[in-house]
VEXMARTI-418111 format. One record per residue (C-alpha): residue number from 1; residue in three letters; x, y, z. Coordinates in steps of 0.1 Angstrom, whole numbers, always signed. Layout:
<pts>
<pt NUM, 'ALA', <X, Y, Z>>
...
</pts>
This chain:
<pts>
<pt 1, 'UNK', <-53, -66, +111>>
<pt 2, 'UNK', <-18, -89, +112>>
<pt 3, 'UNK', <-21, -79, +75>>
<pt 4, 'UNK', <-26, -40, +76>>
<pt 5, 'UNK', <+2, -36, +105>>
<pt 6, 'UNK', <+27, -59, +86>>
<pt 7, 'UNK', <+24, -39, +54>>
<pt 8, 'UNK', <+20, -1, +70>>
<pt 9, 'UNK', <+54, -8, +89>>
<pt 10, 'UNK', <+72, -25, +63>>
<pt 11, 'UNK', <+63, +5, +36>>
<pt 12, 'UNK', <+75, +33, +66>>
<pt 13, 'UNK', <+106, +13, +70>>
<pt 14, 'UNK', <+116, +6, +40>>
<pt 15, 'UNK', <+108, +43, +27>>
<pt 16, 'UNK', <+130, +52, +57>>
<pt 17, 'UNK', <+155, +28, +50>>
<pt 18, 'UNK', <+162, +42, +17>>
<pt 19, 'UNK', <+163, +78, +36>>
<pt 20, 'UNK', <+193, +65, +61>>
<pt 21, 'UNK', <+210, +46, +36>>
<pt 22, 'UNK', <+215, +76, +17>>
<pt 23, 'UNK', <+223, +99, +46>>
<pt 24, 'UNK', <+231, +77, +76>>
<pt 25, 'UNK', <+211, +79, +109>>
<pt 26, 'UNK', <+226, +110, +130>>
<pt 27, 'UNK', <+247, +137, +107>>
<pt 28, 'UNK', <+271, +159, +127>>
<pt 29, 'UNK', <+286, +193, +112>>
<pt 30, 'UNK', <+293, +229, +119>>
<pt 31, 'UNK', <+269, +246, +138>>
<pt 32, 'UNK', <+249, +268, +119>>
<pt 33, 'UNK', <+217, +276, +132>>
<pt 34, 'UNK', <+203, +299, +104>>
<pt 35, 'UNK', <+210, +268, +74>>
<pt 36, 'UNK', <+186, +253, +52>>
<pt 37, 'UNK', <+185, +218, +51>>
<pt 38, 'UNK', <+196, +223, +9>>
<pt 39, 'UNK', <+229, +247, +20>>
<pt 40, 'UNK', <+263, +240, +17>>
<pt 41, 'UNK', <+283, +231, +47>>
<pt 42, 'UNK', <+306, +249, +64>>
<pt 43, 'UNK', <+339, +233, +74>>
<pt 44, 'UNK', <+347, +214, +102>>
<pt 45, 'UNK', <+382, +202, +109>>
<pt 46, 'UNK', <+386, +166, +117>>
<pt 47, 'UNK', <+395, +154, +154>>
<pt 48, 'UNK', <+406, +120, +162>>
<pt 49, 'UNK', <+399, +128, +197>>
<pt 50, 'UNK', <+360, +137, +189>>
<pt 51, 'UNK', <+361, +111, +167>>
<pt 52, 'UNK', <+374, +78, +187>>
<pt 53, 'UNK', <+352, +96, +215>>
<pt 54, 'UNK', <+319, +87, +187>>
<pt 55, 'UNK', <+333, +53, +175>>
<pt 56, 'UNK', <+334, +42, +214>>
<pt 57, 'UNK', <+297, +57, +218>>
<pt 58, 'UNK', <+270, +27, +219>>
<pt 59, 'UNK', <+249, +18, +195>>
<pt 60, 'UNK', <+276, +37, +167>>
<pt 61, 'UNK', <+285, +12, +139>>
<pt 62, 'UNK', <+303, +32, +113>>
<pt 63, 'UNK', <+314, +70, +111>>
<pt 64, 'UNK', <+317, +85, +75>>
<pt 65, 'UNK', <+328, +117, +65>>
<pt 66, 'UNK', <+313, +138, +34>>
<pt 67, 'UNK', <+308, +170, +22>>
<pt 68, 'UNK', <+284, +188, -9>>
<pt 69, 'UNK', <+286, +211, -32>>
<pt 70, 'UNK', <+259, +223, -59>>
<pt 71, 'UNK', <+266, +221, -98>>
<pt 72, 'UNK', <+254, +221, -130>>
<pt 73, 'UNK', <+257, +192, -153>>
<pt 74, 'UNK', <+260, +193, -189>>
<pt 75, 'UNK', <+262, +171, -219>>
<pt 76, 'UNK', <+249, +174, -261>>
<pt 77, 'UNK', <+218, +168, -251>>
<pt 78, 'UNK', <+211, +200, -225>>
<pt 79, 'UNK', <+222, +209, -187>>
<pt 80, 'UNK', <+209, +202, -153>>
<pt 81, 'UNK', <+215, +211, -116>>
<pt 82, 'UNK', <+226, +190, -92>>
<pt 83, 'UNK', <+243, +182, -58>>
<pt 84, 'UNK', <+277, +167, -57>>
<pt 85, 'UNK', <+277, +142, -24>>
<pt 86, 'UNK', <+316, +140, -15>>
<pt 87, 'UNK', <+328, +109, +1>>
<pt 88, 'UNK', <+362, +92, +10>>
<pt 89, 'UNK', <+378, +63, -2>>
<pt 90, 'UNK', <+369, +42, +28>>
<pt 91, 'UNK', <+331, +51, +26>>
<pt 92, 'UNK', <+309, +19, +29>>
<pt 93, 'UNK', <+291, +17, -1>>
<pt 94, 'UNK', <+273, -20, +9>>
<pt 95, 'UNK', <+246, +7, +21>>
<pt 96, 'UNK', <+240, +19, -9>>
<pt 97, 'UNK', <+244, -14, -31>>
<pt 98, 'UNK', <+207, -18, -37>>
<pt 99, 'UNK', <+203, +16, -55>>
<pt 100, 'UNK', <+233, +9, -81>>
<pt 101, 'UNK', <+219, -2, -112>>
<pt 102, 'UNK', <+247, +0, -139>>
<pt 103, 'UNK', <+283, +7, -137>>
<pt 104, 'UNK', <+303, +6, -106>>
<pt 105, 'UNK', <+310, +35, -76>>
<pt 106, 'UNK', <+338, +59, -84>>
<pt 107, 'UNK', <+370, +46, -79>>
<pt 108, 'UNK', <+397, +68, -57>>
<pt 109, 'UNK', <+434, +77, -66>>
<pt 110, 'UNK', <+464, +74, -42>>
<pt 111, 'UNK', <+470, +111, -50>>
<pt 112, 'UNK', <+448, +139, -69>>
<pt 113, 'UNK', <+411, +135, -64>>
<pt 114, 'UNK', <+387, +104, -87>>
<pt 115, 'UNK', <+373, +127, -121>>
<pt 116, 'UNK', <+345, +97, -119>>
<pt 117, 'UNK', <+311, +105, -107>>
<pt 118, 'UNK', <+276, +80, -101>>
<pt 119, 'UNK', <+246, +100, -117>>
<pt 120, 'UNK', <+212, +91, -108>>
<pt 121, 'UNK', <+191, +72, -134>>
<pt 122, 'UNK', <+167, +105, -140>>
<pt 123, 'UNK', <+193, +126, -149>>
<pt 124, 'UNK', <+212, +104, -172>>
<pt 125, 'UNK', <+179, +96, -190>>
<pt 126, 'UNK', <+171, +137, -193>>
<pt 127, 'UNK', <+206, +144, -206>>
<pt 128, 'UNK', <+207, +111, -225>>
<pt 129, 'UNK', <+239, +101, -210>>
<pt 130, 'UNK', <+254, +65, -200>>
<pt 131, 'UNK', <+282, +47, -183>>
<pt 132, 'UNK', <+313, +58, -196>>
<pt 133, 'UNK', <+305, +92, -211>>
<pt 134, 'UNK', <+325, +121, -206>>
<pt 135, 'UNK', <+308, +153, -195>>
<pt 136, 'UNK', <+312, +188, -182>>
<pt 137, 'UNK', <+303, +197, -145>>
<pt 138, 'UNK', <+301, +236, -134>>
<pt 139, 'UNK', <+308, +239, -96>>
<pt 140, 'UNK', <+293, +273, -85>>
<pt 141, 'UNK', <+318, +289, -63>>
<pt 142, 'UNK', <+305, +308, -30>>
<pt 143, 'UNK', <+319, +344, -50>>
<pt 144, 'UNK', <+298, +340, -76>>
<pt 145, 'UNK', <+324, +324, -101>>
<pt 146, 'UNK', <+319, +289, -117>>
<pt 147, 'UNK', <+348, +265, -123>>
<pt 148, 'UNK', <+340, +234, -147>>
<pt 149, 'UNK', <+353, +200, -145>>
<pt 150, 'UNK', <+355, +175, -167>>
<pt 151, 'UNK', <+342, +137, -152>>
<pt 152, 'UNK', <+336, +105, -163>>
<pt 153, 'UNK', <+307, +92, -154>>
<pt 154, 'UNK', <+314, +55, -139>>
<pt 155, 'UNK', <+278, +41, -130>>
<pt 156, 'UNK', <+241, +49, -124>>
<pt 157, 'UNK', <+218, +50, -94>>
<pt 158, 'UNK', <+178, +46, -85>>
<pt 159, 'UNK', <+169, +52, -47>>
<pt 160, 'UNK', <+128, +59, -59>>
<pt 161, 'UNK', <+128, +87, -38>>
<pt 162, 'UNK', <+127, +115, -69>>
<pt 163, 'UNK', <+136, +143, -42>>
<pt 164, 'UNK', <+169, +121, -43>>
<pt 165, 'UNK', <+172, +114, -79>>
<pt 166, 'UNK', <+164, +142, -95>>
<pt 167, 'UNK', <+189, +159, -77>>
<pt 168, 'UNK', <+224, +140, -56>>
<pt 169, 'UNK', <+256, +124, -75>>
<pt 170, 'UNK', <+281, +108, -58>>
<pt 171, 'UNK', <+321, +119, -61>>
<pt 172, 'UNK', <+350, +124, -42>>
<pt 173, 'UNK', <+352, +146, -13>>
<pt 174, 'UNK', <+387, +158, -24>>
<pt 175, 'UNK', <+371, +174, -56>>
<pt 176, 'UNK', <+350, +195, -29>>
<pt 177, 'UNK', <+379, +203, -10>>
<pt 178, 'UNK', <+398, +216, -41>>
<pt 179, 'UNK', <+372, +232, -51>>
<pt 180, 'UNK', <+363, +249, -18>>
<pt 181, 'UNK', <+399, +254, -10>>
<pt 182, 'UNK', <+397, +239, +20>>
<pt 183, 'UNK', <+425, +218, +41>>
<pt 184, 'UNK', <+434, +186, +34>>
<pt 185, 'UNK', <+418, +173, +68>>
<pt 186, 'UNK', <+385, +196, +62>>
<pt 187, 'UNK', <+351, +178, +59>>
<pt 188, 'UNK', <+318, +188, +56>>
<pt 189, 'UNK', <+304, +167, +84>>
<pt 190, 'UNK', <+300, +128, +95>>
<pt 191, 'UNK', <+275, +109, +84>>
<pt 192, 'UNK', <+268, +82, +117>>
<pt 193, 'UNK', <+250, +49, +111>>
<pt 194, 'UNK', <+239, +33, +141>>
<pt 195, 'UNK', <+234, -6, +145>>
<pt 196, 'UNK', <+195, +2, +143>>
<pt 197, 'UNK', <+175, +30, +132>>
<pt 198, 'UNK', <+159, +27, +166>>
<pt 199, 'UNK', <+183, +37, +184>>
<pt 200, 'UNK', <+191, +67, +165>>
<pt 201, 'UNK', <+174, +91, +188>>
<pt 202, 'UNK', <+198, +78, +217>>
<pt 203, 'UNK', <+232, +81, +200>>
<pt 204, 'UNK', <+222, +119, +189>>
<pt 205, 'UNK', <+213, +126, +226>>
<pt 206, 'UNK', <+250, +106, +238>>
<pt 207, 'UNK', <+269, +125, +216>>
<pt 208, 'UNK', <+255, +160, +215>>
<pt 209, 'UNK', <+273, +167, +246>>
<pt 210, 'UNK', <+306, +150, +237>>
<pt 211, 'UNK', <+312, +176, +204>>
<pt 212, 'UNK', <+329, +205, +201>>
<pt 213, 'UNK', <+311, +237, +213>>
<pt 214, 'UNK', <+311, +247, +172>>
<pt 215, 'UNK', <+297, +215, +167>>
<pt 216, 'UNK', <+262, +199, +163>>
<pt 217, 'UNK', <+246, +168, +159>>
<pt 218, 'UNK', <+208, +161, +143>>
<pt 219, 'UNK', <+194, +130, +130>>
<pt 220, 'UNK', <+187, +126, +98>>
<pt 221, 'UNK', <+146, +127, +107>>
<pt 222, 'UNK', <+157, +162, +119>>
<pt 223, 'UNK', <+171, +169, +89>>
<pt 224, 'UNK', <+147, +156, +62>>
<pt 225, 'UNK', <+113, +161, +80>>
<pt 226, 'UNK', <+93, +166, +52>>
<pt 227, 'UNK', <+97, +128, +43>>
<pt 228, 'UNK', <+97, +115, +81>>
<pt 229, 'UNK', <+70, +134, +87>>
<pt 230, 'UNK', <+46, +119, +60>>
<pt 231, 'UNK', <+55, +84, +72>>
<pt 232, 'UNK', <+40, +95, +107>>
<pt 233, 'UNK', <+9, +106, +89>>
<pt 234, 'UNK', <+7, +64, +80>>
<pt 235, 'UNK', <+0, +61, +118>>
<pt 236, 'UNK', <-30, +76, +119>>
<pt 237, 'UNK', <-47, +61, +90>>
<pt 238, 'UNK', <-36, +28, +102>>
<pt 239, 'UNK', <-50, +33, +141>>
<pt 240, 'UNK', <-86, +42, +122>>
<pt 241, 'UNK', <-84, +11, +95>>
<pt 242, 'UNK', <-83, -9, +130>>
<pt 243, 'UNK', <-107, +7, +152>>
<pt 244, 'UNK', <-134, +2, +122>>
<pt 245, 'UNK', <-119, -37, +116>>
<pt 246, 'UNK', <-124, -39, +157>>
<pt 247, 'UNK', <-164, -25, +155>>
<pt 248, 'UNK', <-172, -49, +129>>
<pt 249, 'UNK', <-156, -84, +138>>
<pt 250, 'UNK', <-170, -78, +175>>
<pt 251, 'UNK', <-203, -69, +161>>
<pt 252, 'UNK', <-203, -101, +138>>
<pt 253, 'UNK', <-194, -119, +173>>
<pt 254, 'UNK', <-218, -104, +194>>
<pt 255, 'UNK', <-246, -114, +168>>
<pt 256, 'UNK', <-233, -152, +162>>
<pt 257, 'UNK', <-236, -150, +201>>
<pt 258, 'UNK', <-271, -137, +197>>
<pt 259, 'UNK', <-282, -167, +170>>
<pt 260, 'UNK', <-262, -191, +195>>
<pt 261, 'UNK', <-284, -183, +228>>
<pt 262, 'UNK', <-321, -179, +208>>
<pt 263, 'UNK', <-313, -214, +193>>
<pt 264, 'UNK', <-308, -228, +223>>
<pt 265, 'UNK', <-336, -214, +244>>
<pt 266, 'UNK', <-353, -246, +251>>
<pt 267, 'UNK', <-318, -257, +268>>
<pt 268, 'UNK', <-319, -227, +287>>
<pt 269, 'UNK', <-354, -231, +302>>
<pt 270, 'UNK', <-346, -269, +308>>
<pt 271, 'UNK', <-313, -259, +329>>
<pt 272, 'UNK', <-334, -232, +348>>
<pt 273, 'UNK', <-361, -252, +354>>
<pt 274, 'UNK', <-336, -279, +367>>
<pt 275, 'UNK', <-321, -254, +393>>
<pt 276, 'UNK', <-290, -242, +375>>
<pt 277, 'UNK', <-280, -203, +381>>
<pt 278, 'UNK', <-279, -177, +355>>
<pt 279, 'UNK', <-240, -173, +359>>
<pt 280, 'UNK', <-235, -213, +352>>
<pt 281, 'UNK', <-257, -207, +318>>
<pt 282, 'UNK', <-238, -177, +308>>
<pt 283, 'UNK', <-205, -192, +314>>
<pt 284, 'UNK', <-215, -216, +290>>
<pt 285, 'UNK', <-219, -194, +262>>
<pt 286, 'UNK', <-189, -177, +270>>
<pt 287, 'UNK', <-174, -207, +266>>
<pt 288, 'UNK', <-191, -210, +236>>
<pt 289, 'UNK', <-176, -178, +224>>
<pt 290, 'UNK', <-142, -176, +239>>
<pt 291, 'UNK', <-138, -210, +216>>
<pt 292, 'UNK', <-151, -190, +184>>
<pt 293, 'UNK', <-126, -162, +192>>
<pt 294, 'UNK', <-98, -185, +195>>
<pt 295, 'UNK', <-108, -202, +165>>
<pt 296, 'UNK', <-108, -170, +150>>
<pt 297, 'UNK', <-77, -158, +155>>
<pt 298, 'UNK', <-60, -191, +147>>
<pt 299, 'UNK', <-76, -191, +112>>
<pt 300, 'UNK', <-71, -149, +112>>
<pt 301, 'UNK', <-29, -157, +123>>
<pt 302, 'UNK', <-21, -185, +93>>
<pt 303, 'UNK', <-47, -164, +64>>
<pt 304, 'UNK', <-28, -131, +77>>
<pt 305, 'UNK', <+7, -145, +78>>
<pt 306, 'UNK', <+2, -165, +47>>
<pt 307, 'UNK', <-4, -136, +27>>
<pt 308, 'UNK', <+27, -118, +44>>
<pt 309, 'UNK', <+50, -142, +36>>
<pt 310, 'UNK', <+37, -148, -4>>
<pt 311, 'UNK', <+42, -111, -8>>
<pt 312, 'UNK', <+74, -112, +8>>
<pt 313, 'UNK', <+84, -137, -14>>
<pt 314, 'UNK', <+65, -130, -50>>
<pt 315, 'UNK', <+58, -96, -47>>
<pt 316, 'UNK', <+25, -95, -61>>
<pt 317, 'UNK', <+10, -64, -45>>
<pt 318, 'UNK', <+29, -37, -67>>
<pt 319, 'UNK', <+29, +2, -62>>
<pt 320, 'UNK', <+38, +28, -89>>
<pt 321, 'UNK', <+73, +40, -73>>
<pt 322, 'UNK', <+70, +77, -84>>
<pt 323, 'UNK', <+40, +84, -57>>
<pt 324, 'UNK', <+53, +57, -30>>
<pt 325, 'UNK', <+89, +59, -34>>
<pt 326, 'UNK', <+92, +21, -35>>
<pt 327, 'UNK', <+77, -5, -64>>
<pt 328, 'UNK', <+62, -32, -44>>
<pt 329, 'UNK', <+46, -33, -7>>
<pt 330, 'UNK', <+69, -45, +15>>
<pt 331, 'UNK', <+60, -67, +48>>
<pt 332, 'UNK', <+74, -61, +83>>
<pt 333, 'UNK', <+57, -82, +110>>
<pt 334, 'UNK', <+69, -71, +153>>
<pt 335, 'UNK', <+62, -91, +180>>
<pt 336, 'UNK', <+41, -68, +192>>
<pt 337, 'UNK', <+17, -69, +165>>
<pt 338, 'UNK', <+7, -104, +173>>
<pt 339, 'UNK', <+0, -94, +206>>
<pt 340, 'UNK', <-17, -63, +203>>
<pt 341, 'UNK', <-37, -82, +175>>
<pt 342, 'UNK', <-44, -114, +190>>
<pt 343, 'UNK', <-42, -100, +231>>
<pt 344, 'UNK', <-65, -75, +221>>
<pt 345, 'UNK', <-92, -92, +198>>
<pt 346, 'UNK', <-96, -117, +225>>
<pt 347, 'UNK', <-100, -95, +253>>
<pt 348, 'UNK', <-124, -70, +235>>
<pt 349, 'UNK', <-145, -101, +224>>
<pt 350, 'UNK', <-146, -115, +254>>
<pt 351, 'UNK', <-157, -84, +275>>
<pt 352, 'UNK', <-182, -78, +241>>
<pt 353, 'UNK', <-198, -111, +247>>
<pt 354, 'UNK', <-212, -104, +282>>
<pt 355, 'UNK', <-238, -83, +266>>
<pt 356, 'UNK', <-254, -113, +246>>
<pt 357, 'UNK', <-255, -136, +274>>
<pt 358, 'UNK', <-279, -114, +292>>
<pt 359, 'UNK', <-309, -128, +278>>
<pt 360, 'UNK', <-301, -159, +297>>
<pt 361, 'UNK', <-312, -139, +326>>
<pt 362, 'UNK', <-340, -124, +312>>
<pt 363, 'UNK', <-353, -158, +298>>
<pt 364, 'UNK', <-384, -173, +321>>
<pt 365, 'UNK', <-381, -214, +321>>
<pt 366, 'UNK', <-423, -214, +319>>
<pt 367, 'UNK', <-422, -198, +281>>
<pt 368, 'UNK', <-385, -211, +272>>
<pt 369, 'UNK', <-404, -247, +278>>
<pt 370, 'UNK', <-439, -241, +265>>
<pt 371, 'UNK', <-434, -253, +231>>
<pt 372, 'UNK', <-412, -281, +239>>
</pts>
């Protein structure tokens, strides 16, 4: 059980992890209650009032802005579509340093706007294109019209997530402002990472009031549901892997119960004969199996966690990345699994162990004796 809930929850967070290191935990941007989640942004204008109103919110550890734009990418080798993720020069990328896997992030002018770009692995492998090249990006204006730009691209990316992949690169906002013609001080929205994706819920609910009224502010489960939405789905599969480990450990118990009271009829029929109540008898066997519980879940605890921590460490249980978005299980262990594991095995075997100790009372000390 310590097992199953350890690697469930450590495949849903790191699939979400990847999720929020990509896109932060709450986004805010311009209201716009008819967009798709895949649309361009509208404008929103920054405010240092709004924004030192969300830095001093709780639970907020870093705002970012950003803005997209879609475009087509092309090289000798063919074309392909994709979506330009603007950020600023002071964007953290220690979120994202687990997805770079060659070259470096773009690097950002004093003045002008960074002609570098990070491509994701997949595309550079379908266009057959590496660090360094030089290669032609088509920015599809809202009129129709397409301008092209020539970039440099600086490094490569993997997140796993081929929704991701196949699709965002990461530049400089200021190209999408150019681009765009909009202001200087013109974003596409603020990407919000909280100090725990817990408590991402709360800051969207804090600071939903707090923006302007052509403001909004969604979290980034809102935004992406399609992903969120299958991790959820992991929930149910788990609850029915341990209602069927729960039927069969307390049948096992209640049977090793049953082998424990018929071997010791003779004992029984002695004790009776002797005086002694049923309750005294069946305390004993509960005894009996309260100690085999225990015993149980002290082996269950060091097997369970041992195999936790040898994954952790070596990995050995490996997934195919394209259907699970990661390449090995991953192991997250809460307090409150080892007390809705051990709590709860010991209480439903305990009340599960009454039924066995019945046949004490059924037992008559003239036939448990008559072969003695």
């Amino acid at each position: 059980m310590l097992v199953t809930l350890a690697f469930t929850n450590g495949f849903q967070f790191a699939v979400a992890q990847k999720v929020f290191n990509l896109w932060g935990h709450v986004r805010v941007q311009h209201y716009s209650p008819n967009r798709v989640a895949i649309s361009e942004e509208a404008p929103i204008q920054k405010n240092d009032t709004v924004l030192h109103t969300l830095l001093t919110t709780p639970h907020i550890r870093t705002i970012q802005a950003f803005a997209t734009k879609y475009a087509i990418v092309r090289s000798g080798e063919g074309v392909d579509y994709i979506q330009v993720k603007g950020v600023e020069k002071d964007y953290d990328f220690n979120n994202l340093h687990g997805f770079l896997k060659k070259g470096r992030w773009p690097g950002f002018p004093d003045s002008g706007y960074s002609r570098e770009i990070v491509l994701s692995e997949s595309t550079a492998r379908q266009l057959k294109i590496n660090t360094g090249d030089k290669i032609l990006i088509y920015f599809i204006q809202s009129d129709g019209s397409v301008r092209v730009r020539p970039m440099i691209v600086c490094g490569l990316y993997k997140t796993g997530i081929d929704d991701y992949d196949k699709l965002i690169a990461i530049g400089d906002l200021r190209l999408i402002q150019r681009l765009n013609n909009w202001k200087p001080d013109e974003i596409g929205g603020y990407e919000i990472f909280a100090d725990n994706y817990l408590n991402a819920d709360e800051v969207d609910d804090a600071i939903y009031q707090r923006l302007p009224k052509s403001w909004e502010s969604l979290t980034t489960e809102e935004v992406y549901p399609n992903i969120f939405d299958w991790l959820m789905l992991q929930n149910k599969t788990i609850i029915i892997v341990l209602i069927i480990m729960t039927v069969v450990a307390t049948l096992n118990l209640v049977t090793c119960l049953i082998i424990l009271v018929l071997e010791r009829t003779h004992m029984i029929g002695i004790l009776k004969s002797l005086g002694t109540t049923d309750w005294s008898i069946q305390r004993i066997f509960l005894y009996e199996g309260s100690i085999i519980t225990l015993f149980g879940i002290a082996l269950g605890n060091v097997f369970g966690l041992s195999i936790c921590w040898l994954q952790e460490r070596y990995g050995f249980v490996t997934l195919p990345e394209e259907a699970y978005f990661i390449s090995k299980a991953e192991v997250k262990l809460e307090w409150w699994h080892f007390l809705l594991v051990d709590g709860g095995t010991f209480l439903i075997c305990f009340l599960v162990l009454m039924i066995p100790t019945i046949l004490v009372r059924r037992m008559k000390p003239a036939r448990a004796i008559r072969f003695l």
